[in-house]
N, C-alpha and C positions, 0 to 999 in steps of 0.2 A: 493513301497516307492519312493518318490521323491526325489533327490540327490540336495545339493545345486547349483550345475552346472548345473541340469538343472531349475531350477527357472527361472522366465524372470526375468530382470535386474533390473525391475522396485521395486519387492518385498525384492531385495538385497541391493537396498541403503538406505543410511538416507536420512529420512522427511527432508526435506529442511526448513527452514522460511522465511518467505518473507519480505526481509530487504531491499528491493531498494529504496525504501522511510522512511525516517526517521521517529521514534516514534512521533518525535517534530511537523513534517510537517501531517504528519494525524490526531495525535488529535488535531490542528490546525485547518483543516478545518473541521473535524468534530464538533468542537467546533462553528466555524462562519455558518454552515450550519445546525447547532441543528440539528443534524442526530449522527448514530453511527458509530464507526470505518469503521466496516463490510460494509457499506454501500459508503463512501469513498470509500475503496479499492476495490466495485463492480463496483463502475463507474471508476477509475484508469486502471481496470481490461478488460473493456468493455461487462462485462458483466451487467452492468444496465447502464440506461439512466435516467440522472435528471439534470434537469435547475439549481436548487439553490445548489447543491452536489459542480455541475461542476465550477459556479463561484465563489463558499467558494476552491474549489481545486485554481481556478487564482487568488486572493486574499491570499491567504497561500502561494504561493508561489512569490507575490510580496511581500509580509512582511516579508518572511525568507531571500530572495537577499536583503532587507533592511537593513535588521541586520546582513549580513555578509561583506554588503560592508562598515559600517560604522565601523565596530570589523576590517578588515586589513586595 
């Protein structure tokens, strides 16, 4: 029988979720990229390559510093 001590570390924490980018900012540009989340956060992630992902990603994120600099 295996003792929680010795488990590797990895099966003793919480799942994490992936909140470095905001809900607002990914469906954002998944929204200007007609693509889906998952697929944002593939190329975010580097794990996938795509042209029109990557410039709906620089275009979301010139419309979100638009609207923050105009709110302060």
């Amino acid at each position: 029988m295996v003792t929680q001590r010795e488990r590797s570390a990895r099966k003793r924490t919480k799942k994490r979720t992936n909140n470095r980018w905001g809900s607002e900012f990914i469906r954002l540009a998944a929204e200007l990229a007609g693509t889906s989340a998952s697929m944002v956060y593939a190329v975010l992630n580097e794990r996938a390559v795509s042209a029109p992902v990557s410039r709906a990603i620089e275009e979301a994120r010139v419309q979100m510093n638009a609207v923050r600099r105009r709110v302060a």
